[in-house]
Each structure stands twice: as C-alpha cells, then as structure tokens.
C-alpha positions as CSV (number, residue, x, y, z in Angstrom):
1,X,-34.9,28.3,22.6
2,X,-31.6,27.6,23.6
3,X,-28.6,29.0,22.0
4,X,-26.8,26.3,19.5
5,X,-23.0,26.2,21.0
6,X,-20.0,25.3,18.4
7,X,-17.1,24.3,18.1
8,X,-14.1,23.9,15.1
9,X,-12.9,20.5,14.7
10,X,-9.7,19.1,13.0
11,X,-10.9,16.6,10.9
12,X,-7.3,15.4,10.6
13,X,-6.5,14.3,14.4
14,X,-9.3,15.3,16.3
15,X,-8.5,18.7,18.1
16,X,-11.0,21.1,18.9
17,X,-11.0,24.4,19.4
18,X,-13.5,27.6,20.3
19,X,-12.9,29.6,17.1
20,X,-11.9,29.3,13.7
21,X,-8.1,28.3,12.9
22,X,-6.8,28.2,9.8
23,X,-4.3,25.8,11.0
24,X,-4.6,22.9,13.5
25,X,-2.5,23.5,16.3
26,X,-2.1,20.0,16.9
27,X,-1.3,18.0,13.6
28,X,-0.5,21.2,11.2
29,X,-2.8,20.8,8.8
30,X,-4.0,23.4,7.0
31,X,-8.0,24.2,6.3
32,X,-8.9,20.7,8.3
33,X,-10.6,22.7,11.0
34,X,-14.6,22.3,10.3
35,X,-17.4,24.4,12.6
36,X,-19.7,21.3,14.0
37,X,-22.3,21.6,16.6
38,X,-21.6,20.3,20.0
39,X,-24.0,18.0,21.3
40,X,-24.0,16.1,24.6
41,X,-23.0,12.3,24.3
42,X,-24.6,9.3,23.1
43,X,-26.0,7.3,25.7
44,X,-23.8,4.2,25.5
45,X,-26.1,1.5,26.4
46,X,-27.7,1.8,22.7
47,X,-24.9,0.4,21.2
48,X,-23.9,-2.4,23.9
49,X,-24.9,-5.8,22.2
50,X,-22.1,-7.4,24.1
51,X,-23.7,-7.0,27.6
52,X,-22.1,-6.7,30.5
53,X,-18.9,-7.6,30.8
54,X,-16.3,-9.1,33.8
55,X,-12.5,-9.5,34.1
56,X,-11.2,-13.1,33.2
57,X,-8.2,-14.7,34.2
58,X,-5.9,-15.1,31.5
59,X,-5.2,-18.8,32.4
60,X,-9.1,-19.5,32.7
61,X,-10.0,-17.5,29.0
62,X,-10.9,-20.6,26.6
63,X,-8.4,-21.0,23.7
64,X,-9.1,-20.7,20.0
65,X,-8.1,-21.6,17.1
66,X,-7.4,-19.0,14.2
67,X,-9.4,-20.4,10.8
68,X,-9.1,-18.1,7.9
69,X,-12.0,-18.1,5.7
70,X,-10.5,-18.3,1.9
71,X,-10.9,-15.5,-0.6
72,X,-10.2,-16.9,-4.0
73,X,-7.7,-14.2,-4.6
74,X,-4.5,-15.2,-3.8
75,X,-2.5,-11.5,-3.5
76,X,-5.5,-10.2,-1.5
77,X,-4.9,-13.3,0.7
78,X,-1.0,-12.8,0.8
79,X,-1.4,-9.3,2.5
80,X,-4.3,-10.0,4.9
81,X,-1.9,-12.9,6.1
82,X,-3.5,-16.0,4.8
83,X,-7.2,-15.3,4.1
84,X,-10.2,-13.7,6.0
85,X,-10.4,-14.0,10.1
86,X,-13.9,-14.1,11.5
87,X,-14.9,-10.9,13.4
88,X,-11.9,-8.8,11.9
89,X,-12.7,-5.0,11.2
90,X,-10.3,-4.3,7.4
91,X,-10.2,-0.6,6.4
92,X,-8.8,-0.4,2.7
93,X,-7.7,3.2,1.4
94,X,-6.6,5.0,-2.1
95,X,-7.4,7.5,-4.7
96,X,-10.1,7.7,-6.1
97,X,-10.4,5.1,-9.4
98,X,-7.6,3.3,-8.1
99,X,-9.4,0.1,-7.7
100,X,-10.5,0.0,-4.1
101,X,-14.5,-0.9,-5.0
102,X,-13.4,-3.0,-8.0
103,X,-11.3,-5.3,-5.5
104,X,-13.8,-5.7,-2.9
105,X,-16.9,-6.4,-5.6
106,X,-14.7,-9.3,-6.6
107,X,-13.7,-10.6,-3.3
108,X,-17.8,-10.4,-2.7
109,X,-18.9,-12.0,-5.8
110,X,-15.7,-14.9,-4.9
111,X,-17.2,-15.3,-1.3
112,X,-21.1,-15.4,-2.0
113,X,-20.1,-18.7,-4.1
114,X,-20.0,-20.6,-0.8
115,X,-21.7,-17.8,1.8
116,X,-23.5,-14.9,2.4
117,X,-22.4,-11.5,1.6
118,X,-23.9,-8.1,2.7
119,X,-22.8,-5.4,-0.2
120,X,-23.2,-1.9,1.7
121,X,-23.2,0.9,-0.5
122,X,-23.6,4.4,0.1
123,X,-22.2,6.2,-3.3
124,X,-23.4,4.0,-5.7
125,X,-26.9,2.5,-6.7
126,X,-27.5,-1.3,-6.8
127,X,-28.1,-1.0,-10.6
128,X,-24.4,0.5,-10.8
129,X,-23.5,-2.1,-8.9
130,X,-24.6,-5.1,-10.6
131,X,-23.7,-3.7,-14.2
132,X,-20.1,-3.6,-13.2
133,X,-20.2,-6.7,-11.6
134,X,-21.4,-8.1,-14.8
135,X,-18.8,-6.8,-16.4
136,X,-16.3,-8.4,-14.2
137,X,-17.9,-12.1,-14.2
138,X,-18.2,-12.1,-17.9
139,X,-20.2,-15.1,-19.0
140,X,-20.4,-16.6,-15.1
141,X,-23.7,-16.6,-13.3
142,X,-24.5,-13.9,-10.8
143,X,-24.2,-15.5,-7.2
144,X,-27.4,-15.8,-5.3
145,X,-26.2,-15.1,-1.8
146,X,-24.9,-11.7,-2.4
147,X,-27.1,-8.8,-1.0
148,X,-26.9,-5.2,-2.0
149,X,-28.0,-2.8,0.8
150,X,-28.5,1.2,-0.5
151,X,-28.0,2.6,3.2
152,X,-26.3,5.1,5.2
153,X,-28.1,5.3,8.3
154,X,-26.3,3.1,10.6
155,X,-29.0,2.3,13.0
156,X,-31.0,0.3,9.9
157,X,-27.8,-1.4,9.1
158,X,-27.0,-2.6,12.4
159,X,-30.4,-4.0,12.5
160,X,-30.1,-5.4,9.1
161,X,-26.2,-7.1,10.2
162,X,-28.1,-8.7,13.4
163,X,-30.9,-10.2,11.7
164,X,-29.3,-11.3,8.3
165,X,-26.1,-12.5,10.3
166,X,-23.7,-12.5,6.7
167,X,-20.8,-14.5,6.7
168,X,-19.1,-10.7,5.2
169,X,-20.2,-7.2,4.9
170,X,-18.4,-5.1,2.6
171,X,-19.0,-1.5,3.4
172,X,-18.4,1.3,0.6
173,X,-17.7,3.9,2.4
174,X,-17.5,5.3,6.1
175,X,-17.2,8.7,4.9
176,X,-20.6,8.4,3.6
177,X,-22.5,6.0,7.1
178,X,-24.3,8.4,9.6
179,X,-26.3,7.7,13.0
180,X,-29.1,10.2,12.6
181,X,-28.7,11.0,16.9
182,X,-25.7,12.9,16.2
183,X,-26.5,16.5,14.3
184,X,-23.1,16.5,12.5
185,X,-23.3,15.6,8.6
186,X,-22.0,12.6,7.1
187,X,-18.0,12.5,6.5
188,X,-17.6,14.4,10.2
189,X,-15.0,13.6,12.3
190,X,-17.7,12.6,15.1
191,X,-19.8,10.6,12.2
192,X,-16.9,8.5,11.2
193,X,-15.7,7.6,14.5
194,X,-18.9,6.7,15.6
195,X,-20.1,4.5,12.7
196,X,-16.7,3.1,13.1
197,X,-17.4,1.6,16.9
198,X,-20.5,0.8,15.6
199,X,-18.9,-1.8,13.0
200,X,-16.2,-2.9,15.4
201,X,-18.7,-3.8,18.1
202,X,-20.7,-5.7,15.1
203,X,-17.5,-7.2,14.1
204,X,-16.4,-8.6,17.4
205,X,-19.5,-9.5,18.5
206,X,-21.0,-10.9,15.8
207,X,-17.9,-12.8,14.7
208,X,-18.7,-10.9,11.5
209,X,-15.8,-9.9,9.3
210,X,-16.3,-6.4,8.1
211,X,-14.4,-4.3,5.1
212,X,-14.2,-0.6,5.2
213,X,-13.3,1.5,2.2
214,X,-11.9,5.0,3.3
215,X,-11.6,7.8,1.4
216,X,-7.8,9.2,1.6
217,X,-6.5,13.0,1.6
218,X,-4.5,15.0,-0.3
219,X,-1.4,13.8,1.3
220,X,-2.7,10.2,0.8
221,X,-3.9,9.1,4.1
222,X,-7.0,7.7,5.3
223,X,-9.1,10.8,5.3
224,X,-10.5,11.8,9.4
225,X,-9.4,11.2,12.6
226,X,-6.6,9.2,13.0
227,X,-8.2,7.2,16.2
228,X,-10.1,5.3,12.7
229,X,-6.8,3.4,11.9
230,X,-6.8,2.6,15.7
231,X,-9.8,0.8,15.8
232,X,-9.6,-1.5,13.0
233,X,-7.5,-4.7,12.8
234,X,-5.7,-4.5,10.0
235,X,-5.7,-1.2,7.7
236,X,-4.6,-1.6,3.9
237,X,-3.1,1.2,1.3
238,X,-4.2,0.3,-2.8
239,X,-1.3,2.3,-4.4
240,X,-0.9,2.6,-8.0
241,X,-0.3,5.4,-11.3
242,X,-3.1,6.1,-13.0
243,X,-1.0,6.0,-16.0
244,X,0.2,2.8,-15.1
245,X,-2.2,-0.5,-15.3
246,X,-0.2,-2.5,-11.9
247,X,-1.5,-1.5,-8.3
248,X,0.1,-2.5,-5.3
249,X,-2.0,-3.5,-2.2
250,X,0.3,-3.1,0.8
251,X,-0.9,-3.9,4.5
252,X,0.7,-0.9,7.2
253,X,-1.2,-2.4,10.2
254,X,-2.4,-6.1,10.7
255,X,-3.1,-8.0,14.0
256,X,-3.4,-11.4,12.0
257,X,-0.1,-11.3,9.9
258,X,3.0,-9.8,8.6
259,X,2.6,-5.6,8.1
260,X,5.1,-5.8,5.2
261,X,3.5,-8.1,2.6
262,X,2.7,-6.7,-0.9
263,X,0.0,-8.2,-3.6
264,X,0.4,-6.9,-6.9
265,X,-2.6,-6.8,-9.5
266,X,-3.2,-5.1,-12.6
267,X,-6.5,-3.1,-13.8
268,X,-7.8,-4.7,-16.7
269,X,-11.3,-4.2,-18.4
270,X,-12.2,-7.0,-16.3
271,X,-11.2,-6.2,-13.0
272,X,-8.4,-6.5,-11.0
273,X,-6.4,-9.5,-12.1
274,X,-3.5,-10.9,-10.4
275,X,0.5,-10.6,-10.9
276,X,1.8,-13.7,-10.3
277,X,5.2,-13.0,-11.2
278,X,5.4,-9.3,-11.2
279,X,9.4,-9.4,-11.8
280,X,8.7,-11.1,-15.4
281,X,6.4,-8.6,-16.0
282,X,8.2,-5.2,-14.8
283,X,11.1,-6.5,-16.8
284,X,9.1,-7.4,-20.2
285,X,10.1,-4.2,-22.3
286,X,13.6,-3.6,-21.3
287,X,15.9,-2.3,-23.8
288,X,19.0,-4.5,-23.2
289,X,21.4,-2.8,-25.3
290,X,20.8,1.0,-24.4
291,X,23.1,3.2,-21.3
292,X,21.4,4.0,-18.4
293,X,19.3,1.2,-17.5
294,X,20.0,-0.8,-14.2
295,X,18.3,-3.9,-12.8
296,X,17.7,-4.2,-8.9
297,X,16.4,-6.6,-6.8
298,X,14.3,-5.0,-3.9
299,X,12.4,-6.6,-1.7
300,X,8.5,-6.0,-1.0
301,X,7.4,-7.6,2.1
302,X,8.8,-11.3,1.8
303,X,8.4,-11.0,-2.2
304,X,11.9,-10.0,-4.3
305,X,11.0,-8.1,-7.3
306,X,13.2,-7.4,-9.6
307,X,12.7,-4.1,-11.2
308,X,14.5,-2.0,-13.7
309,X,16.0,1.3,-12.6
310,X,16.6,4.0,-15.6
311,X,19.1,6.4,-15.4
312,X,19.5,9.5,-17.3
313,X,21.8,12.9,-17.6
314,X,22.0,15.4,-19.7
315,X,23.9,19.0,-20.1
316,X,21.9,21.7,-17.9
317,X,20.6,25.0,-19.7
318,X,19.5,26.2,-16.6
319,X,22.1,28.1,-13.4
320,X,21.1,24.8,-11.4
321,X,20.3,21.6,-12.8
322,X,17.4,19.0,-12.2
323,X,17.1,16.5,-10.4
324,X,13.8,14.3,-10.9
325,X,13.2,11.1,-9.3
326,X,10.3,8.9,-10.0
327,X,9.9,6.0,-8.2
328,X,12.8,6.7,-5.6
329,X,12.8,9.1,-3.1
330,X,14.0,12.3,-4.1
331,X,16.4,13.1,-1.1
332,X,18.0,9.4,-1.7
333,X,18.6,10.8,-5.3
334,X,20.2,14.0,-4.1
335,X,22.4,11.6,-1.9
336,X,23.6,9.5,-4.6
337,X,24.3,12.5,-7.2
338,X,26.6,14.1,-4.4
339,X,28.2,10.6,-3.5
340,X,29.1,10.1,-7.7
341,X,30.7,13.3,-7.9
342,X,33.1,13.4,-4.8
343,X,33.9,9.7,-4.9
344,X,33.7,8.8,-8.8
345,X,34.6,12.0,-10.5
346,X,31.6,12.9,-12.6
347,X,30.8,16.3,-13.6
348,X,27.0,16.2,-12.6
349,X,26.8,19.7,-11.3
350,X,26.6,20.4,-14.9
351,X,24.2,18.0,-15.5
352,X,20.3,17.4,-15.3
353,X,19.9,13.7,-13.4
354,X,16.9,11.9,-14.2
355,X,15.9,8.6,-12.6
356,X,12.9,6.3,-13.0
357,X,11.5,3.3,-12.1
358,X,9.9,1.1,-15.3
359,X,6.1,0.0,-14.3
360,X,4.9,2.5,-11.9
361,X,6.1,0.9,-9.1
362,X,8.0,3.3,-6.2
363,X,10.8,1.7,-3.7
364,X,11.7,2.8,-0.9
365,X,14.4,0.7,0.6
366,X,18.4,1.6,0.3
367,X,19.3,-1.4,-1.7
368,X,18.4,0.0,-4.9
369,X,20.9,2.5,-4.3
370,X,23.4,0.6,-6.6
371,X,21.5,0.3,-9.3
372,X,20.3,4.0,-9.0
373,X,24.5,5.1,-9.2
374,X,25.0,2.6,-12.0
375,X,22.2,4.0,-14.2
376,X,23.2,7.5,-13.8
377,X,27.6,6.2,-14.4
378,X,26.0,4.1,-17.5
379,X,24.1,7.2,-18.9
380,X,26.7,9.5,-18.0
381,X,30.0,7.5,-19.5
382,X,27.4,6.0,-22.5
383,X,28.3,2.7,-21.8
384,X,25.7,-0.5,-21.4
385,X,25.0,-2.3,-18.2
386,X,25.5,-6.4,-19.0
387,X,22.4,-7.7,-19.7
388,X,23.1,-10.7,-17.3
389,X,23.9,-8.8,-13.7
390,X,21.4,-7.6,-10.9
391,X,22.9,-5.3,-8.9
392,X,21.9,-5.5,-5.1
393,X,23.6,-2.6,-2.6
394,X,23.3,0.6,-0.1
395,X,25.7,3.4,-1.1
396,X,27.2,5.3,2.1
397,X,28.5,8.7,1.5
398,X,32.2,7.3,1.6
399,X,31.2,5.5,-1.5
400,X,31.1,2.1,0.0
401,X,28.7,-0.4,-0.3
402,X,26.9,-1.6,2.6
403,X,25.0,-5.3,3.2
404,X,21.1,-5.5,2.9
405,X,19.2,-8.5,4.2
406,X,17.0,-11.1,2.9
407,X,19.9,-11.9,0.4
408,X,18.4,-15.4,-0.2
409,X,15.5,-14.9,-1.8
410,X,16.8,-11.7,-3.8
411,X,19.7,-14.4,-5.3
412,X,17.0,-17.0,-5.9
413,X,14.3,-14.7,-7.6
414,X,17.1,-13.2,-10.1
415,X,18.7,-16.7,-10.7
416,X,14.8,-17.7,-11.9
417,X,14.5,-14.8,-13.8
418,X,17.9,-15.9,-15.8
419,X,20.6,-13.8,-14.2
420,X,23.5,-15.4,-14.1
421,X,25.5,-12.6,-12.4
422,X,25.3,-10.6,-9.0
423,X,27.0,-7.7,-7.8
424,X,27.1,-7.2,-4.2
425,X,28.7,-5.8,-1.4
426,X,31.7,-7.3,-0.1
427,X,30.9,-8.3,3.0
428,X,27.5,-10.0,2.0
429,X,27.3,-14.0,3.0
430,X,26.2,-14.9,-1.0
431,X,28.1,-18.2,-1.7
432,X,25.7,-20.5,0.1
433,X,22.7,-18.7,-0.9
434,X,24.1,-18.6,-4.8
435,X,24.6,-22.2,-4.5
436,X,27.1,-21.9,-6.7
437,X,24.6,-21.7,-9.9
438,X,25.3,-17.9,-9.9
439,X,28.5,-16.1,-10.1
440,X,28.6,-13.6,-7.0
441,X,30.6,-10.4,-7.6
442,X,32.0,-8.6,-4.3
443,X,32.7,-4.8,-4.0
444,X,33.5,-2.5,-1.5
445,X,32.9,0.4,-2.8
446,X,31.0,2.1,-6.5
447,X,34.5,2.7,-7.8
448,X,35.5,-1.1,-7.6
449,X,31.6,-1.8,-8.4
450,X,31.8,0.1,-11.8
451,X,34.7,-1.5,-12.5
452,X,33.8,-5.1,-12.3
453,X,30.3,-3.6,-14.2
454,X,32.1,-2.2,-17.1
455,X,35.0,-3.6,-17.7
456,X,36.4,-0.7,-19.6
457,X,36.5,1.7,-16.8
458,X,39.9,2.7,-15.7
C-alpha cells in the first residue's frame, strides 16, 4: 500500500506547510493550521459545463442589459444595490443566531410567490425548516414553488441545479457542502473552495443567482480561505448585539452596486422586519433632560442616522482610570479624552470615561467625534445638552473641528427628525443645504463649540 503523505493547512489564508505550526507563518493566526491529506488534483473537465471557451473582442461581445429580479424586502434590496442579478454568486456572514438563515428563509418564501426556489440545507432538517417558516408567514399560505433539498454532496446538487433550473438557490452553509473525490472532511479549506467554484460555475453559467451563508471566526470574518470572498460577487456582513433586537446588513464587496450601503432590520418573533426610519427609532427613549447625552448624525452608506451618543465620568478608585467605549472605537476614545484635557481643561486623568452608543449600533466614522467630547464635557460639568441641536464634527488633536462630507443629507435627516439646530465646523458649506429652515451654528474649535452648546460656559 502506499504511504498516505500530509500536509498542515491554514484554514485562514491558505498556506501549507510539512509539519505542524502552532502559528501560520503567513496570516498569524494562531491554531488555524489543520493536518489534511494531500491528494493529486481534480480532473478539471468534470466540472466544465461551460465548454470550451475562445477570446472575444471587446467591441464584438454582445451587450446586456442589467434586470434585477425584486425581493420584497426593501433593506435587503438597498444593500445588494437594487434587487437580485441573475447568475450572481452572494456570500452572507455572522454569528451564529444573528439572523443570517432567518433573512434568507424570508427572502425564499418572498421569491417562490412568483418563481422557483431551491432551499439547500445542510444543518437543518426540512421539518425545522418549514416549522420556522410557519412561524414567520403567520396565517399566509405556504408557497408551492419552494423546494427544500437535505444535501451536502455537491455532485447530487449540481445535478439537482441543472435539471430543476430555479430561478434562486439559497444554500445554508458552505462550511457544511462536500465533493466526495476529495478525502478532506467537510468545512476544509480544500472542501470550501471547491464547492465554492462549483457554485460560481453554476451561477454564471446557469444564469442562476446563488446565496451562500458562511460561518464567520472568532475575529468575525468569513470563516476559510480568504480566496472564498474572491470568488463571489458580492459578500455581505449581518451585524448586530445579541442583547439588542436591530441588525445591520452591511455589503464590504459588491460588483452590482455601492459597497457602503447599510439595511437595518430588527429580530422580532416573526422574523426579521424592516427599519424604515431607524433614526426615529434609535432616538425613541432618550432622556432629554439628563448630562451626558449627545446626538450625532453619522452617515451609513448613503443613509444619515441619527444616533444618540452617551457620555459618562466618574471619580477613579483605581491608580489608572477606565476608559470603555461601546459602540466607538476605543483608540478614537483615547484620542478624544487626551484632546479634552489639554485643550478644554478637564481633570479626566482622575476620572473613569465611559461612552456608549444607544441601540446597539457601532460607528466608525470621525464625525461623531463631537458628540463623543460633548457627552463626556456634559457629564463631566453636569450640565444638559439642548434637546434641539445635532452635533456633526472631527475633533483634531489641536482641538479644532474639521469638515465631514455628505453634509446634505445629514442637515435634511435631522431637520425631519425636528432639530431645529446644527453645530458644525466652521468651514462647513451648511447655508444652502439648511435652506434656511435650520439655524446652522459654526465653530472652530471644542472650546468655542461648548460654548455656543452651553451657554453658561465661560
């Protein structure tokens, strides 16, 4: 018999090595390298449905039109950039329980109302399946062009794609497809990359469109090789607290639209429902009258939100205080705290600084940086923030206050919202966008900002 050769396989980027590592060379990640047997190559033809192929000349290739096939949900729609394209290859990610099944079961039960849907599952039963899609139709009828297919070997479901021909396949997950040729279990770095090709070639051939769930890491990305974001067309995140009932779908690679669009939903007993006006609703329990709460306008995507921004210090009992940021990031925290006590005079070596966002929801742009200094000067000096201003603003470390874009719609989604007031850096181009229905405060740096914010600053 001949000897079984091996070899250790990131199954974070893809490097291999002869022995055992307990850290990839390549990527750094610790405990990703996994012993797999090494086989010689699949014979390509096998997986060929597009036949042989030729060079074209760009002038002579025929045009086509782009039709996007409608979902029903109009956040899911927002982030792949309009609706569904025929033949496109989607890989969604999360935690686990965040949603990522939930979401796709709708968008299948919203798309078998006018076409056929191919339900792939290889971690749940088709009786799991169909009580929690009772559960999210309620009284509705079950649709009658929506398939459930129990299967993992990817040889039977690329026969079952080619000779049902579904106008959508929704596949749950790639961690769990295998192609029985290759000796490596199912989740391995050579499994997923495989099954992957597999699906693109189905997808682009076909003119299929095809959803991938993919389990994510520790650290939050897709979990295996990294070559897996490569091959798909558009590759979406569902982020959200567990603790918290909003999730954010955000898009970080799309060849059919914008990268930077956001759709915001919240988990209910039945399903995923949709945030039409998310501002309205991260803003619903604010405390108007109590220090330490901020309200900024950040943008997600082409959406202004406005969100509120708490704000909190108190006297250490510890050699070095705390600092705690939720929702920002922490080093933008650490930034601001130095920037308040040089420039503005408060004592916060002394004191514990604690900032949140209200709703779950994390930002990561520098124009909250106003409204993160204000909350910690409100709680700090006890004094209220006017109920009636959004504050809008990038804090250098002179103290001054540097211009953001997209000013427009952040002016028009607080003046909906019932803000009457702005603050905003001084060299910020806000009269025409205000329209004059908004009074548009200027300041050029957080001294002058605090005092036009609370009047009885000195």
């Amino acid at each position: 018999m001949a000897k079984i050769k091996t070899q250790y396989v990131c199954q974070q980027c893809g490097k291999t090595t002869a022995k055992s590592l307990g850290r990839c060379p390549q990527c750094g990640a610790w405990g990703s390298m996994v012993e797999e047997v090494v086989q010689a190559k699949m014979s390509q033809p096998a997986r060929r449905l597009a036949g042989i192929t030729k060079p074209s000349s760009l002038a002579e290739v025929e045009e086509k039109l782009e039709t996007r096939m409608p979902i029903g949900i109009e956040e899911f729609a927002r982030v792949l950039g309009g609706g569904i394209v025929p033949g496109s290859l989607v890989l969604i990610g999360g935690d686990p329980g965040i949603g990522k099944s939930t979401l796709l079961l709708q968008t299948a039960l919203q798309m078998a109302q006018t076409g056929t849907v191919l339900y792939i599952s290889g971690e749940e039963s088709n009786h799991q399946i169909k009580t929690r899609a009772l559960r999210l139709l309620g009284e509705n009828p079950l649709p009658q062009k929506m398939y459930l297919y129990p299967e993992t070997d990817m040889n039977r479901i690329q026969d079952t794609i080619m000779e049902t021909q579904p106008g959508l396949v929704i596949v749950d997950s790639i961690q769990t497809m295998s192609i029985p040729e290759l000796e490596s279990s199912a989740g391995s770095i050579v499994q997923v990359r495989e099954s992957s090709a597999r699906f693109q070639e189905l997808a682009k051939t076909q003119d299929i469109p095809i959803f991938l769930v993919g389990h994510v890491t520790k650290a939050g990305a897709i979990a295996g090789p990294r070559v897996l974001e490569h091959i798909v067309d558009t590759v979406l995140y569902l982020e959200g607290d567990h603790y918290h009932s909003f999730r954010l779908l955000r898009s970080v690679k799309n060849r059919f639209g914008a990268t930077s669009e956001v759709g915001v939903f919240e988990m209910r007993s039945e399903g995923m429902v949709e945030v039409p006006n998310p501002s309205e609703r991260f803003l619903a329990e604010r405390v108007v009258k109590a220090s330490g709460s901020a309200i900024a306008v950040v943008m997600e995507g082409t959406r202004p939100l406005l969100v509120e921004v708490q704000g909190l210090t108190s006297q250490t009992s510890f050699g070095n205080p705390r600092r705690t940021a939720n929702g920002v990031d922490f080093n933008r925290l650490l930034l601001i705290t130095a920037v308040l006590t040089r420039r503005s005079g408060l004592r916060l070596a002394e004191q514990d600084v604690f900032v949140n966002v209200v709703g779950g929801l994390r930002v990561n742009e520098p124009a909250v940086d106003l409204a993160v200094a204000t909350a910690i000067y409100s709680s700090t000096r006890d004094m209220t923030v006017p109920a009636d201003i959004a504050l809008i603003g990038e804090v250098g470390l002179s103290g001054e206050l540097r211009t953001v874009s997209q000013l427009e719609p952040r002016l028009k989604e607080a003046l909906k919202l019932g803000f009457r007031r702005v603050l905003v850096p001084f060299n910020s181009r806000a009269d025409a966008e205000s329209g004059g229905k908004m009074e548009v405060l200027r300041a050029h740096s957080l001294a002058e900002a605090f005092r036009m914010v609370f009047p009885e600053t000195k």
